[in-house]
C-alpha positions in Angstrom: 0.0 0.0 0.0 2.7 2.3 0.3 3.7 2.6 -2.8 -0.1 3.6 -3.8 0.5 6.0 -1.2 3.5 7.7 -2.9 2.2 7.3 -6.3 -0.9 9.2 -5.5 0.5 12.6 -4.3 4.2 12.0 -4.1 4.1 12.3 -0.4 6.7 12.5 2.5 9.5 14.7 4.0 12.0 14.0 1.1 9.8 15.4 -1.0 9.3 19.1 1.0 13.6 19.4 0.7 15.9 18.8 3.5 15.2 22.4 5.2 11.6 21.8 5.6 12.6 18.6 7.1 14.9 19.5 9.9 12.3 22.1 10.6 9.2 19.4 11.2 11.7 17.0 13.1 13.2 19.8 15.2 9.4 21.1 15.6 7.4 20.7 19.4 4.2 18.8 18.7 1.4 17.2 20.1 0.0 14.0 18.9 -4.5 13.1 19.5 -5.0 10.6 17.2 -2.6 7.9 17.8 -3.4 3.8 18.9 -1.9 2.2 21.5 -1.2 -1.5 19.7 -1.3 0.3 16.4 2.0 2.3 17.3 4.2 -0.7 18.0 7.7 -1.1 16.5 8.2 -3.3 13.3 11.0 -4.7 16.1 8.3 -4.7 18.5 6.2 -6.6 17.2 8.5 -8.9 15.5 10.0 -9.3 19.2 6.0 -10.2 20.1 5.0 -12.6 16.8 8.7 -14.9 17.6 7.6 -15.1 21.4 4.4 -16.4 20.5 5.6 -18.4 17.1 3.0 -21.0 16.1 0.1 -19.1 17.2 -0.4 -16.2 15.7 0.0 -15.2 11.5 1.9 -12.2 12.2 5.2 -12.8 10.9 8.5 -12.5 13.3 10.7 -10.8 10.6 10.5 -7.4 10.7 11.4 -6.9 7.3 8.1 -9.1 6.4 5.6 -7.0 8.3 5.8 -4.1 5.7 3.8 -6.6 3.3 2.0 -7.9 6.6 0.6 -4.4 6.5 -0.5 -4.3 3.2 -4.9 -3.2 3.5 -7.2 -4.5 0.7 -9.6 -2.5 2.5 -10.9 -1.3 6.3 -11.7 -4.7 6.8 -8.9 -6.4 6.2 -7.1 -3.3 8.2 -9.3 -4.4 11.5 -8.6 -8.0 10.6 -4.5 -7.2 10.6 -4.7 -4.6 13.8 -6.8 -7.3 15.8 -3.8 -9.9 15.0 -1.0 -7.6 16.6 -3.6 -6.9 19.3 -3.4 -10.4 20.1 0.4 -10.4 20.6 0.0 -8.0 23.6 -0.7 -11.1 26.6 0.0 -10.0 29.5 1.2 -6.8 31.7 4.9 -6.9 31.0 4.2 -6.8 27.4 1.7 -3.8 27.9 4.4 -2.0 30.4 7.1 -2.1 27.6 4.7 -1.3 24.6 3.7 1.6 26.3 7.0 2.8 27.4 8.2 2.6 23.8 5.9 4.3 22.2 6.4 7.3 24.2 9.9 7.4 23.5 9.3 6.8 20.0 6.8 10.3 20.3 9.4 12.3 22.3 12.0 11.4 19.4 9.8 13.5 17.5 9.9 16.2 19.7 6.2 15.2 20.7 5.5 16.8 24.5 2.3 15.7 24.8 0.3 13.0 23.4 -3.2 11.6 23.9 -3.0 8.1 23.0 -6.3 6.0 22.4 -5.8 3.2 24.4 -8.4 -0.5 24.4 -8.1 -2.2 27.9 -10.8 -4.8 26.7 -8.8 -6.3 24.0 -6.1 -7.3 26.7 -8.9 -7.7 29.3 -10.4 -9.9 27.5 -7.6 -11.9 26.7 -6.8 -12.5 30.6 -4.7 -9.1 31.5 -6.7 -8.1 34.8 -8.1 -4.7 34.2 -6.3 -3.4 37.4 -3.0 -4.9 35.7 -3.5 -3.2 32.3 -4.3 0.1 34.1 -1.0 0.1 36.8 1.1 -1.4 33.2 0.3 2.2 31.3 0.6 4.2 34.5 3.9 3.3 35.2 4.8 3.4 31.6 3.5 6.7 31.8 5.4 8.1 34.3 8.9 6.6 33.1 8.6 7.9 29.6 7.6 11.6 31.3 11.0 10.8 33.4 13.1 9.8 31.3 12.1 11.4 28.1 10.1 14.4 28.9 6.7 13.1 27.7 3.4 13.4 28.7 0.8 10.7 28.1 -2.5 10.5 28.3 -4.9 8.0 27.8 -8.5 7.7 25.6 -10.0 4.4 26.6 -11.7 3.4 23.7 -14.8 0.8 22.7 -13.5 -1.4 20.4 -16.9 -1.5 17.9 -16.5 -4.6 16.4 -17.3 -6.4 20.0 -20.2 -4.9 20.4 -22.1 -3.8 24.1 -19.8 -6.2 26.2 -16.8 -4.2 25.3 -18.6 -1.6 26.2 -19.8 -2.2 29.5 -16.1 -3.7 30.3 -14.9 -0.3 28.7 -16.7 1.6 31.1 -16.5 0.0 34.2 -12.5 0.2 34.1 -12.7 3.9 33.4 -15.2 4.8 36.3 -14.2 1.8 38.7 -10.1 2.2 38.4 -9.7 5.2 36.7 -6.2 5.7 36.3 -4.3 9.1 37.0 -3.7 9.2 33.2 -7.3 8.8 31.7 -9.5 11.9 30.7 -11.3 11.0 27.2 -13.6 7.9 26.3 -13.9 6.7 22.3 -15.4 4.4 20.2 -13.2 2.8 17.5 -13.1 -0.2 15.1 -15.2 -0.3 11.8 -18.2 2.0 11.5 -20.1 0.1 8.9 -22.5 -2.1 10.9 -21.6 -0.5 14.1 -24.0 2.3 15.0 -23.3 5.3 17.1 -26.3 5.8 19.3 -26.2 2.1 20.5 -23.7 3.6 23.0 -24.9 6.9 24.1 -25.4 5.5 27.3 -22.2 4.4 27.9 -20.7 8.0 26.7 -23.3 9.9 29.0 -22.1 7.6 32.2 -18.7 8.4 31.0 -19.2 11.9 30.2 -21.2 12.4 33.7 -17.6 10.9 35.3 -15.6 13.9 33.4 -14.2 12.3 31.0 -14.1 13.9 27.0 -16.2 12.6 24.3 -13.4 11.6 21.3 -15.7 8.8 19.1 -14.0 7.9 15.5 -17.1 9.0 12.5 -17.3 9.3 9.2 -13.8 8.1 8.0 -15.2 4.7 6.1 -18.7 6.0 6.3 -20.7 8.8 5.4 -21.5 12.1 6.9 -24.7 10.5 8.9 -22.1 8.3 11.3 -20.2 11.5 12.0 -23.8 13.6 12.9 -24.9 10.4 15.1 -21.4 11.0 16.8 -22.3 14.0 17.6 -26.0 14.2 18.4 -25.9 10.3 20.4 -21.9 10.6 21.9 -21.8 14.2 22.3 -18.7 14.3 20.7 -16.3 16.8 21.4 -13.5 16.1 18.3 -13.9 13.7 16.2 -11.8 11.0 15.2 -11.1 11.1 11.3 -14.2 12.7 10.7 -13.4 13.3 6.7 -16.4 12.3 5.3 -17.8 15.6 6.6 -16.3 17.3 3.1 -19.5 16.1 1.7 -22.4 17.7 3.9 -22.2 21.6 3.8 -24.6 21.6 7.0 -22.4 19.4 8.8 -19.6 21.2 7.8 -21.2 24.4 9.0 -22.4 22.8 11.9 -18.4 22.1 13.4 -17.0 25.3 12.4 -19.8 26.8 14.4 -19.3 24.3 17.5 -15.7 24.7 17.2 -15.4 20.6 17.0 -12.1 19.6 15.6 -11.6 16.5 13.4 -8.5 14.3 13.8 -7.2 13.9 10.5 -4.6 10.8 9.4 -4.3 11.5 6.0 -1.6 8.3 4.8 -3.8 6.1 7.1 -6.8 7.7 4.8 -4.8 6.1 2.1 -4.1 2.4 3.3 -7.7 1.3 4.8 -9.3 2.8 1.6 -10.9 5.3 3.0 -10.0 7.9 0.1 -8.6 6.5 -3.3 -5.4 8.8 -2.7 -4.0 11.5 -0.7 -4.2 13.7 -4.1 -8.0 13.2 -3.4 -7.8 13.9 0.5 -10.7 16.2 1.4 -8.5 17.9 4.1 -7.9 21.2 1.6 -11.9 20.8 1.4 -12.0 20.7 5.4 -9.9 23.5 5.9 -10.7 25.8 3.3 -14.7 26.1 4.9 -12.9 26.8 8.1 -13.4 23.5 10.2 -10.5 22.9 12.8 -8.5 20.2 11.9 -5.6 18.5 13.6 -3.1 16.6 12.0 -2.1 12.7 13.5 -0.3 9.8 12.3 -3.0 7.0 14.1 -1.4 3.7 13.7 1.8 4.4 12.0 4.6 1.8 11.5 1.3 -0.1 9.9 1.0 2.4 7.6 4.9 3.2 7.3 4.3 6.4 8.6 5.1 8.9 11.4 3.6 12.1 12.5 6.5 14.0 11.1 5.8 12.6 7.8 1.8 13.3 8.4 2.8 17.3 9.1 5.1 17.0 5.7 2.2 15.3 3.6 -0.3 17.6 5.2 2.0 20.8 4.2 2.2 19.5 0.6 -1.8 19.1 0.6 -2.5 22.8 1.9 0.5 24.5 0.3 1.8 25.9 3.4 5.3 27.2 4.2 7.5 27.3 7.9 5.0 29.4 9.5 1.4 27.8 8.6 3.2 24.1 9.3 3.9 25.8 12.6 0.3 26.8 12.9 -0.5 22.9 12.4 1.5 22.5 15.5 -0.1 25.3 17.2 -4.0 23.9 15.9 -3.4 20.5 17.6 -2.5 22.2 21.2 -5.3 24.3 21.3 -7.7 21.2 20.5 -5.5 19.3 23.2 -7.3 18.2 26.3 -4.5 19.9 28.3 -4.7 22.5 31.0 -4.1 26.2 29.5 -0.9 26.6 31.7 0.1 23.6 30.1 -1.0 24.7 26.5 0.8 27.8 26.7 4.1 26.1 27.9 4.3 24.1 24.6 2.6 27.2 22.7 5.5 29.5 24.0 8.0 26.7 22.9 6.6 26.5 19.2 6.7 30.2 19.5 10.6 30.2 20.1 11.1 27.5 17.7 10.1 29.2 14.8 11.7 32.5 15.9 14.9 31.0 16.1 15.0 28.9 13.0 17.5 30.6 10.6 16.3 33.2 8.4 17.4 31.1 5.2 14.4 28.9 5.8 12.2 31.6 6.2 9.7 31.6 2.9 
Protein backbone atom coordinates (compact mmCIF):
# COMPACT_ATOMS: atom_id res chain seq x y z
CA UNK A 1 0.00 0.00 0.00
CA UNK A 2 2.74 2.34 0.32
CA UNK A 3 3.67 2.57 -2.76
CA UNK A 4 -0.10 3.65 -3.81
CA UNK A 5 0.50 5.99 -1.15
CA UNK A 6 3.46 7.66 -2.90
CA UNK A 7 2.24 7.33 -6.28
CA UNK A 8 -0.94 9.24 -5.51
CA UNK A 9 0.47 12.60 -4.34
CA UNK A 10 4.22 11.97 -4.09
CA UNK A 11 4.08 12.28 -0.37
CA UNK A 12 6.66 12.53 2.52
CA UNK A 13 9.52 14.70 3.99
CA UNK A 14 11.99 14.04 1.13
CA UNK A 15 9.84 15.45 -0.97
CA UNK A 16 9.34 19.08 1.01
CA UNK A 17 13.57 19.41 0.67
CA UNK A 18 15.90 18.82 3.47
CA UNK A 19 15.24 22.41 5.19
CA UNK A 20 11.56 21.78 5.60
CA UNK A 21 12.62 18.56 7.11
CA UNK A 22 14.89 19.55 9.89
CA UNK A 23 12.26 22.14 10.55
CA UNK A 24 9.20 19.43 11.15
CA UNK A 25 11.71 17.00 13.07
CA UNK A 26 13.24 19.76 15.24
CA UNK A 27 9.37 21.12 15.58
CA UNK A 28 7.37 20.65 19.41
CA UNK A 29 4.25 18.85 18.73
CA UNK A 30 1.41 17.16 20.06
CA UNK A 31 -0.01 14.00 18.86
CA UNK A 32 -4.49 13.09 19.52
CA UNK A 33 -5.00 10.60 17.25
CA UNK A 34 -2.57 7.93 17.82
CA UNK A 35 -3.39 3.81 18.92
CA UNK A 36 -1.89 2.19 21.51
CA UNK A 37 -1.22 -1.45 19.67
CA UNK A 38 -1.31 0.34 16.43
CA UNK A 39 1.95 2.29 17.33
CA UNK A 40 4.19 -0.72 17.98
CA UNK A 41 7.67 -1.08 16.51
CA UNK A 42 8.18 -3.34 13.34
CA UNK A 43 10.96 -4.68 16.09
CA UNK A 44 8.31 -4.73 18.52
CA UNK A 45 6.16 -6.60 17.15
CA UNK A 46 8.46 -8.92 15.50
CA UNK A 47 10.01 -9.34 19.19
CA UNK A 48 5.95 -10.19 20.12
CA UNK A 49 5.00 -12.57 16.83
CA UNK A 50 8.72 -14.87 17.62
CA UNK A 51 7.56 -15.09 21.43
CA UNK A 52 4.41 -16.36 20.46
CA UNK A 53 5.57 -18.44 17.06
CA UNK A 54 3.00 -21.02 16.07
CA UNK A 55 0.09 -19.06 17.22
CA UNK A 56 -0.42 -16.18 15.69
CA UNK A 57 0.01 -15.21 11.50
CA UNK A 58 1.91 -12.15 12.17
CA UNK A 59 5.23 -12.85 10.94
CA UNK A 60 8.46 -12.54 13.30
CA UNK A 61 10.73 -10.76 10.60
CA UNK A 62 10.52 -7.44 10.74
CA UNK A 63 11.41 -6.92 7.26
CA UNK A 64 8.08 -9.09 6.41
CA UNK A 65 5.59 -6.98 8.34
CA UNK A 66 5.84 -4.15 5.68
CA UNK A 67 3.84 -6.62 3.33
CA UNK A 68 2.02 -7.93 6.59
CA UNK A 69 0.59 -4.35 6.48
CA UNK A 70 -0.52 -4.25 3.20
CA UNK A 71 -4.90 -3.18 3.53
CA UNK A 72 -7.18 -4.48 0.72
CA UNK A 73 -9.56 -2.55 2.49
CA UNK A 74 -10.86 -1.25 6.34
CA UNK A 75 -11.73 -4.69 6.83
CA UNK A 76 -8.91 -6.42 6.18
CA UNK A 77 -7.06 -3.30 8.19
CA UNK A 78 -9.33 -4.38 11.48
CA UNK A 79 -8.60 -7.97 10.62
CA UNK A 80 -4.54 -7.21 10.60
CA UNK A 81 -4.69 -4.59 13.78
CA UNK A 82 -6.84 -7.28 15.82
CA UNK A 83 -3.84 -9.88 14.96
CA UNK A 84 -1.02 -7.62 16.59
CA UNK A 85 -3.56 -6.88 19.33
CA UNK A 86 -3.41 -10.40 20.13
CA UNK A 87 0.45 -10.35 20.55
CA UNK A 88 -0.02 -8.04 23.59
CA UNK A 89 -0.74 -11.12 26.57
CA UNK A 90 0.05 -9.96 29.54
CA UNK A 91 1.15 -6.81 31.70
CA UNK A 92 4.88 -6.87 31.01
CA UNK A 93 4.19 -6.75 27.36
CA UNK A 94 1.71 -3.84 27.89
CA UNK A 95 4.44 -1.97 30.44
CA UNK A 96 7.05 -2.09 27.61
CA UNK A 97 4.69 -1.34 24.59
CA UNK A 98 3.69 1.58 26.27
CA UNK A 99 7.02 2.80 27.41
CA UNK A 100 8.22 2.63 23.80
CA UNK A 101 5.95 4.34 22.16
CA UNK A 102 6.37 7.30 24.16
CA UNK A 103 9.91 7.41 23.46
CA UNK A 104 9.27 6.83 20.05
CA UNK A 105 6.79 10.30 20.25
CA UNK A 106 9.43 12.29 22.28
CA UNK A 107 11.96 11.40 19.37
CA UNK A 108 9.81 13.46 17.50
CA UNK A 109 9.87 16.17 19.68
CA UNK A 110 6.21 15.21 20.73
CA UNK A 111 5.54 16.81 24.51
CA UNK A 112 2.31 15.73 24.81
CA UNK A 113 0.26 13.03 23.40
CA UNK A 114 -3.16 11.58 23.87
CA UNK A 115 -3.02 8.11 23.04
CA UNK A 116 -6.31 6.04 22.43
CA UNK A 117 -5.78 3.17 24.42
CA UNK A 118 -8.42 -0.53 24.37
CA UNK A 119 -8.05 -2.24 27.93
CA UNK A 120 -10.81 -4.83 26.73
CA UNK A 121 -8.84 -6.29 24.01
CA UNK A 122 -6.12 -7.31 26.66
CA UNK A 123 -8.89 -7.73 29.34
CA UNK A 124 -10.36 -9.91 27.49
CA UNK A 125 -7.60 -11.87 26.71
CA UNK A 126 -6.78 -12.46 30.63
CA UNK A 127 -4.70 -9.13 31.52
CA UNK A 128 -6.74 -8.08 34.82
CA UNK A 129 -8.06 -4.69 34.19
CA UNK A 130 -6.27 -3.41 37.43
CA UNK A 131 -2.98 -4.88 35.66
CA UNK A 132 -3.52 -3.24 32.33
CA UNK A 133 -4.27 0.05 34.10
CA UNK A 134 -0.95 0.06 36.78
CA UNK A 135 1.08 -1.44 33.21
CA UNK A 136 0.34 2.20 31.28
CA UNK A 137 0.59 4.23 34.48
CA UNK A 138 3.93 3.26 35.24
CA UNK A 139 4.82 3.39 31.58
CA UNK A 140 3.48 6.72 31.80
CA UNK A 141 5.40 8.06 34.32
CA UNK A 142 8.92 6.56 33.08
CA UNK A 143 8.59 7.90 29.63
CA UNK A 144 7.59 11.56 31.34
CA UNK A 145 11.02 10.75 33.41
CA UNK A 146 13.11 9.75 31.32
CA UNK A 147 12.08 11.37 28.09
CA UNK A 148 10.14 14.37 28.94
CA UNK A 149 6.70 13.08 27.74
CA UNK A 150 3.41 13.44 28.74
CA UNK A 151 0.80 10.74 28.10
CA UNK A 152 -2.51 10.47 28.26
CA UNK A 153 -4.85 8.00 27.77
CA UNK A 154 -8.46 7.74 25.60
CA UNK A 155 -9.99 4.37 26.58
CA UNK A 156 -11.69 3.44 23.66
CA UNK A 157 -14.76 0.85 22.67
CA UNK A 158 -13.46 -1.39 20.42
CA UNK A 159 -16.89 -1.49 17.91
CA UNK A 160 -16.45 -4.56 16.41
CA UNK A 161 -17.28 -6.36 20.03
CA UNK A 162 -20.25 -4.86 20.41
CA UNK A 163 -22.11 -3.77 24.06
CA UNK A 164 -19.79 -6.25 26.22
CA UNK A 165 -16.77 -4.21 25.26
CA UNK A 166 -18.57 -1.65 26.23
CA UNK A 167 -19.77 -2.19 29.52
CA UNK A 168 -16.13 -3.65 30.31
CA UNK A 169 -14.89 -0.34 28.71
CA UNK A 170 -16.68 1.61 31.14
CA UNK A 171 -16.48 0.05 34.25
CA UNK A 172 -12.46 0.17 34.15
CA UNK A 173 -12.70 3.90 33.42
CA UNK A 174 -15.19 4.82 36.28
CA UNK A 175 -14.22 1.78 38.65
CA UNK A 176 -10.13 2.18 38.38
CA UNK A 177 -9.74 5.25 36.68
CA UNK A 178 -6.18 5.69 36.27
CA UNK A 179 -4.31 9.10 37.01
CA UNK A 180 -3.71 9.17 33.22
CA UNK A 181 -7.31 8.75 31.73
CA UNK A 182 -9.50 11.91 30.67
CA UNK A 183 -11.34 11.02 27.24
CA UNK A 184 -13.60 7.85 26.31
CA UNK A 185 -13.88 6.69 22.34
CA UNK A 186 -15.44 4.37 20.21
CA UNK A 187 -13.19 2.75 17.49
CA UNK A 188 -13.13 -0.24 15.09
CA UNK A 189 -15.18 -0.33 11.84
CA UNK A 190 -18.19 1.98 11.55
CA UNK A 191 -20.08 0.07 8.88
CA UNK A 192 -22.52 -2.08 10.89
CA UNK A 193 -21.58 -0.52 14.14
CA UNK A 194 -24.00 2.30 14.98
CA UNK A 195 -23.28 5.34 17.13
CA UNK A 196 -26.34 5.78 19.31
CA UNK A 197 -26.21 2.15 20.52
CA UNK A 198 -23.68 3.65 23.04
CA UNK A 199 -24.88 6.86 24.13
CA UNK A 200 -25.37 5.53 27.34
CA UNK A 201 -22.17 4.43 27.87
CA UNK A 202 -20.68 8.02 26.67
CA UNK A 203 -23.27 9.87 28.97
CA UNK A 204 -22.05 7.61 32.19
CA UNK A 205 -18.68 8.39 31.00
CA UNK A 206 -19.19 11.89 30.25
CA UNK A 207 -21.20 12.45 33.70
CA UNK A 208 -17.59 10.86 35.32
CA UNK A 209 -15.63 13.94 33.44
CA UNK A 210 -14.16 12.33 30.97
CA UNK A 211 -14.11 13.94 27.05
CA UNK A 212 -16.18 12.63 24.32
CA UNK A 213 -13.38 11.57 21.30
CA UNK A 214 -15.68 8.81 19.11
CA UNK A 215 -14.00 7.87 15.52
CA UNK A 216 -17.06 8.99 12.46
CA UNK A 217 -17.31 9.34 9.22
CA UNK A 218 -13.76 8.07 8.03
CA UNK A 219 -15.16 4.68 6.06
CA UNK A 220 -18.67 6.04 6.27
CA UNK A 221 -20.70 8.75 5.42
CA UNK A 222 -21.49 12.09 6.92
CA UNK A 223 -24.74 10.49 8.88
CA UNK A 224 -22.10 8.30 11.33
CA UNK A 225 -20.15 11.51 12.04
CA UNK A 226 -23.83 13.61 12.94
CA UNK A 227 -24.90 10.42 15.14
CA UNK A 228 -21.38 10.97 16.78
CA UNK A 229 -22.26 14.04 17.60
CA UNK A 230 -26.00 14.18 18.35
CA UNK A 231 -25.85 10.32 20.41
CA UNK A 232 -21.94 10.57 21.93
CA UNK A 233 -21.78 14.25 22.30
CA UNK A 234 -18.68 14.31 20.69
CA UNK A 235 -16.33 16.76 21.36
CA UNK A 236 -13.55 16.12 18.33
CA UNK A 237 -13.87 13.71 16.23
CA UNK A 238 -11.77 11.05 15.25
CA UNK A 239 -11.12 11.12 11.34
CA UNK A 240 -14.21 12.73 10.72
CA UNK A 241 -13.38 13.29 6.66
CA UNK A 242 -16.35 12.27 5.26
CA UNK A 243 -17.83 15.57 6.59
CA UNK A 244 -16.32 17.28 3.09
CA UNK A 245 -19.47 16.13 1.74
CA UNK A 246 -22.37 17.70 3.92
CA UNK A 247 -22.16 21.56 3.81
CA UNK A 248 -24.63 21.65 6.96
CA UNK A 249 -22.41 19.38 8.76
CA UNK A 250 -19.65 21.25 7.79
CA UNK A 251 -21.17 24.39 9.02
CA UNK A 252 -22.42 22.83 11.94
CA UNK A 253 -18.36 22.11 13.45
CA UNK A 254 -16.96 25.27 12.44
CA UNK A 255 -19.76 26.78 14.37
CA UNK A 256 -19.34 24.32 17.54
CA UNK A 257 -15.72 24.74 17.20
CA UNK A 258 -15.39 20.56 17.04
CA UNK A 259 -12.12 19.59 15.56
CA UNK A 260 -11.62 16.51 13.35
CA UNK A 261 -8.52 14.28 13.81
CA UNK A 262 -7.24 13.90 10.52
CA UNK A 263 -4.58 10.78 9.42
CA UNK A 264 -4.27 11.54 5.97
CA UNK A 265 -1.64 8.28 4.80
CA UNK A 266 -3.83 6.07 7.15
CA UNK A 267 -6.84 7.72 4.77
CA UNK A 268 -4.77 6.07 2.08
CA UNK A 269 -4.06 2.42 3.31
CA UNK A 270 -7.71 1.29 4.77
CA UNK A 271 -9.26 2.85 1.55
CA UNK A 272 -10.88 5.27 2.98
CA UNK A 273 -9.96 7.87 0.11
CA UNK A 274 -8.60 6.52 -3.35
CA UNK A 275 -5.35 8.79 -2.74
CA UNK A 276 -3.97 11.53 -0.69
CA UNK A 277 -4.25 13.69 -4.09
CA UNK A 278 -8.00 13.17 -3.43
CA UNK A 279 -7.76 13.90 0.46
CA UNK A 280 -10.67 16.23 1.42
CA UNK A 281 -8.53 17.85 4.09
CA UNK A 282 -7.86 21.16 1.65
CA UNK A 283 -11.94 20.79 1.37
CA UNK A 284 -12.02 20.69 5.43
CA UNK A 285 -9.90 23.50 5.91
CA UNK A 286 -10.68 25.78 3.28
CA UNK A 287 -14.67 26.15 4.94
CA UNK A 288 -12.85 26.79 8.13
CA UNK A 289 -13.40 23.49 10.21
CA UNK A 290 -10.51 22.91 12.78
CA UNK A 291 -8.54 20.23 11.86
CA UNK A 292 -5.62 18.51 13.58
CA UNK A 293 -3.09 16.60 11.98
CA UNK A 294 -2.10 12.70 13.51
CA UNK A 295 -0.34 9.85 12.29
CA UNK A 296 -2.99 7.03 14.11
CA UNK A 297 -1.42 3.66 13.68
CA UNK A 298 1.84 4.35 11.97
CA UNK A 299 4.59 1.76 11.45
CA UNK A 300 1.34 -0.10 9.91
CA UNK A 301 1.01 2.43 7.62
CA UNK A 302 4.94 3.17 7.30
CA UNK A 303 4.30 6.41 8.56
CA UNK A 304 5.10 8.93 11.36
CA UNK A 305 3.65 12.11 12.53
CA UNK A 306 6.54 13.98 11.06
CA UNK A 307 5.81 12.61 7.85
CA UNK A 308 1.82 13.33 8.43
CA UNK A 309 2.77 17.33 9.11
CA UNK A 310 5.11 17.03 5.71
CA UNK A 311 2.15 15.33 3.64
CA UNK A 312 -0.30 17.58 5.18
CA UNK A 313 2.03 20.84 4.17
CA UNK A 314 2.25 19.49 0.59
CA UNK A 315 -1.78 19.07 0.61
CA UNK A 316 -2.46 22.76 1.93
CA UNK A 317 0.54 24.49 0.33
CA UNK A 318 1.78 25.90 3.45
CA UNK A 319 5.35 27.24 4.21
CA UNK A 320 7.51 27.27 7.85
CA UNK A 321 4.99 29.43 9.49
CA UNK A 322 1.45 27.79 8.64
CA UNK A 323 3.23 24.08 9.32
CA UNK A 324 3.93 25.81 12.64
CA UNK A 325 0.31 26.84 12.85
CA UNK A 326 -0.54 22.90 12.44
CA UNK A 327 1.50 22.45 15.51
CA UNK A 328 -0.06 25.29 17.24
CA UNK A 329 -4.00 23.90 15.94
CA UNK A 330 -3.38 20.49 17.63
CA UNK A 331 -2.46 22.19 21.20
CA UNK A 332 -5.26 24.32 21.29
CA UNK A 333 -7.74 21.24 20.55
CA UNK A 334 -5.54 19.26 23.24
CA UNK A 335 -7.32 18.17 26.35
CA UNK A 336 -4.46 19.94 28.31
CA UNK A 337 -4.68 22.52 31.03
CA UNK A 338 -4.13 26.22 29.48
CA UNK A 339 -0.92 26.55 31.72
CA UNK A 340 0.12 23.59 30.12
CA UNK A 341 -1.00 24.74 26.50
CA UNK A 342 0.83 27.82 26.71
CA UNK A 343 4.12 26.10 27.87
CA UNK A 344 4.35 24.15 24.60
CA UNK A 345 2.56 27.23 22.71
CA UNK A 346 5.47 29.53 23.97
CA UNK A 347 7.99 26.68 22.90
CA UNK A 348 6.64 26.52 19.20
CA UNK A 349 6.72 30.22 19.51
CA UNK A 350 10.56 30.21 20.10
CA UNK A 351 11.05 27.46 17.65
CA UNK A 352 10.14 29.19 14.76
CA UNK A 353 11.75 32.53 15.87
CA UNK A 354 14.86 30.97 16.09
CA UNK A 355 15.04 28.89 13.01
CA UNK A 356 17.50 30.63 10.56
CA UNK A 357 16.34 33.16 8.38
CA UNK A 358 17.44 31.07 5.23
CA UNK A 359 14.40 28.88 5.82
CA UNK A 360 12.19 31.60 6.16
CA UNK A 361 9.73 31.65 2.94
Amino acid sequence: MRGDVEHGFGAGIEQLGADVERFIAGLPKVELHVHHVGSASPQTVARLAARHEGSTPVPADPQLLADYFQFTDFAHFVEVYLSVVDLIRDAEDVATLTYDIGADLAAQQVRYAELTVTPYSSIVRGIPAEAFCEAIEDARVRAARDHGIQLRWCFDIPGEAGLPSAEVTLDTACRIRPEGLISFGLGGPEVGVPRAQFAPYFAAARAEGLRSVPHAGESTGPQTVWDALTHLGAERIGHGIASARDEALLAHLREHDIALEVCPTSNVCTRSVPSLAEHPLPTLVATGVPVVINSDDPPMFSTTLNNEYAVAARLLGLDYRGIAELARQSVRYSFLDEASKATILAEIDAYVAAWPDRAAP
